[in-house]
C-alpha positions in Angstrom: 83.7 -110.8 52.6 86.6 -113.2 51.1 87.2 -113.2 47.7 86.0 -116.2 45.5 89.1 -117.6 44.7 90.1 -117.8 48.3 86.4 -118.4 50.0 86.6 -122.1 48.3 89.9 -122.7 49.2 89.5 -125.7 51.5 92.8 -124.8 53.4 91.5 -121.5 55.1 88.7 -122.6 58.1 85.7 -120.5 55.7 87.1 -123.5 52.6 86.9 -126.0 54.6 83.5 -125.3 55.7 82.0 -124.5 52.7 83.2 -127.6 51.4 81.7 -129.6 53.8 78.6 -127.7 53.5 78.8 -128.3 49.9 79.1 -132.1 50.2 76.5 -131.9 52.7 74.1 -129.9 50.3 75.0 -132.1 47.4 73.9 -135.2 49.7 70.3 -133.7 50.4 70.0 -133.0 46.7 70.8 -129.0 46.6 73.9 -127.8 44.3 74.6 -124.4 43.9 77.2 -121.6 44.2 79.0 -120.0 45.8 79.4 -115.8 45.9 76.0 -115.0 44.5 75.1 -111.3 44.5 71.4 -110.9 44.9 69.1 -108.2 43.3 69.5 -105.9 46.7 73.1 -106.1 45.9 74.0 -108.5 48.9 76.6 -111.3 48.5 75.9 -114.5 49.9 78.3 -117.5 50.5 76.2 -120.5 49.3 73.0 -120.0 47.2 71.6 -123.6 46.2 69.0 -125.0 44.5 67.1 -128.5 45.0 65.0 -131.1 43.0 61.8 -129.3 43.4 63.4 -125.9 42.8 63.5 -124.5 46.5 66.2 -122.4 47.2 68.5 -123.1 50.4 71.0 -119.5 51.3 73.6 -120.5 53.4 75.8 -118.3 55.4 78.8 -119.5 56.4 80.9 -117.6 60.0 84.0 -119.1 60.2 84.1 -117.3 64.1 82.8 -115.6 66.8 84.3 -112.3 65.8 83.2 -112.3 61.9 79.4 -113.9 62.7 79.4 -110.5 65.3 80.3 -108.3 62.7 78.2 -109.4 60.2 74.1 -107.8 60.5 73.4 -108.5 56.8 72.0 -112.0 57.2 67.8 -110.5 57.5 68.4 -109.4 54.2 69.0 -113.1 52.4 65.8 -113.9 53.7 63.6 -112.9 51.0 65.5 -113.9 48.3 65.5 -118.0 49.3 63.4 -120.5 51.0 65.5 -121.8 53.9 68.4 -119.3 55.4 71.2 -121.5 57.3 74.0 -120.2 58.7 77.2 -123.2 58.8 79.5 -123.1 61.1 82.4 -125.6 62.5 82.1 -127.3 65.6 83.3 -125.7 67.9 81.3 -122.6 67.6 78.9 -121.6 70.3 75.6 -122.6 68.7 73.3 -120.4 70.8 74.4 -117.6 69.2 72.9 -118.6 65.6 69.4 -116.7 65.4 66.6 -119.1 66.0 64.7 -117.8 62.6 67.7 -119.6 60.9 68.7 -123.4 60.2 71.7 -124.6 61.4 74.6 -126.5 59.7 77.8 -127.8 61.2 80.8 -128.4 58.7 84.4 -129.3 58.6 86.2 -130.2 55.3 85.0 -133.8 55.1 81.3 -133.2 55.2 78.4 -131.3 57.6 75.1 -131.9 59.6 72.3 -130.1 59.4 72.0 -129.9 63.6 68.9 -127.5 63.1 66.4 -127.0 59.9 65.5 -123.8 59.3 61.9 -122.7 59.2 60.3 -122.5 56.0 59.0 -118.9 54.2 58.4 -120.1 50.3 58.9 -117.8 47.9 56.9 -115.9 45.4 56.7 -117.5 42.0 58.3 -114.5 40.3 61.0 -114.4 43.2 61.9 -117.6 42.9 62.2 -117.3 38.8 64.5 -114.3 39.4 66.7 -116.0 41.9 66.8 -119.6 40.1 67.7 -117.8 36.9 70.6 -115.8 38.7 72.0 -119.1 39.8 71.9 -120.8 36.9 73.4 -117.6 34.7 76.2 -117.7 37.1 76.8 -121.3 36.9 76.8 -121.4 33.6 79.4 -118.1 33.2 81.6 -119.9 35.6 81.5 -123.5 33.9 82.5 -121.8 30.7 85.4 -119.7 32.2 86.7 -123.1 33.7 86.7 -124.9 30.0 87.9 -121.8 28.4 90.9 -120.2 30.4 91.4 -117.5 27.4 87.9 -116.0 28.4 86.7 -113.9 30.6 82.9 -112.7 31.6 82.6 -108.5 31.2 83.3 -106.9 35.1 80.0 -106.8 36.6 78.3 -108.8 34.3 77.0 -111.0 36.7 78.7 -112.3 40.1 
């Protein structure tokens, strides 16, 4: 998994699609993070909340080769509403699962080519995972105003 500072980085081929994905997301009314660590200890690349407080996990493959050697994708999937995996366009869309939505993303913007099927969550889930979002938002809008300060390691990522 790439490091934060370098997975939003719009001039690697991961940036640029999570940017687009991002704008895309922002568009349908879902904003969010990126590099959420979930309760089973799993990272995922885009965690994002919407207007009614469903929560969208989006994984982003940035190739063949790291969408392969990746099997931890089940495991987002019952800790959100909607799993996606985005992708540029020139990857070979069969090979997304079909129990997944599809997004396809370059640095200017995305699609959502295929929605992912629905599994709502529990209210107490979705408590747990909205409040997780919004602790790391909030941890990471106040490191940005305050460049002296820095969160505890492991405090929450």
């Amino acid at each position: 998994m790439t490091e934060l500072a370098d997975f939003g980085a719009p001039d690697t081929r991961a940036g640029e699609i999570v940017r687009g994905t991002r704008r895309l997301l922002s568009g349908l009314g879902f904003f969010g993070v990126t590099e959420m660590s979930l309760a089973n200890n799993r990272r995922v690349d885009i965690a994002a909340i919407g207007l009614s407080g469903e929560i969208w996990i989006v994984e982003v493959k940035s190739s063949i080769a790291d969408f392969r050697s990746d099997s931890k994708w089940p495991e987002y999937m019952p800790y959100c509403d909607q799993l996606y995996f985005a992708v540029a366009n020139d990857f070979p869309q069969d090979l997304i699962p079909d129990e997944t939505g599809l997004i396809v993303a370059d640095a200017f913007g995305g699609a959502v080519v295929r929605e992912a099927p629905e599994d709502r969550l529990s209210a107490a889930r979705r408590r747990a995972v909205t409040l997780r979002l919004a602790r790391l938002a909030a941890m990471r809008l106040t490191q940005a105003a305050d460049t002296g300060w820095t969160a505890a390691p492991g405090l929450l990522t």
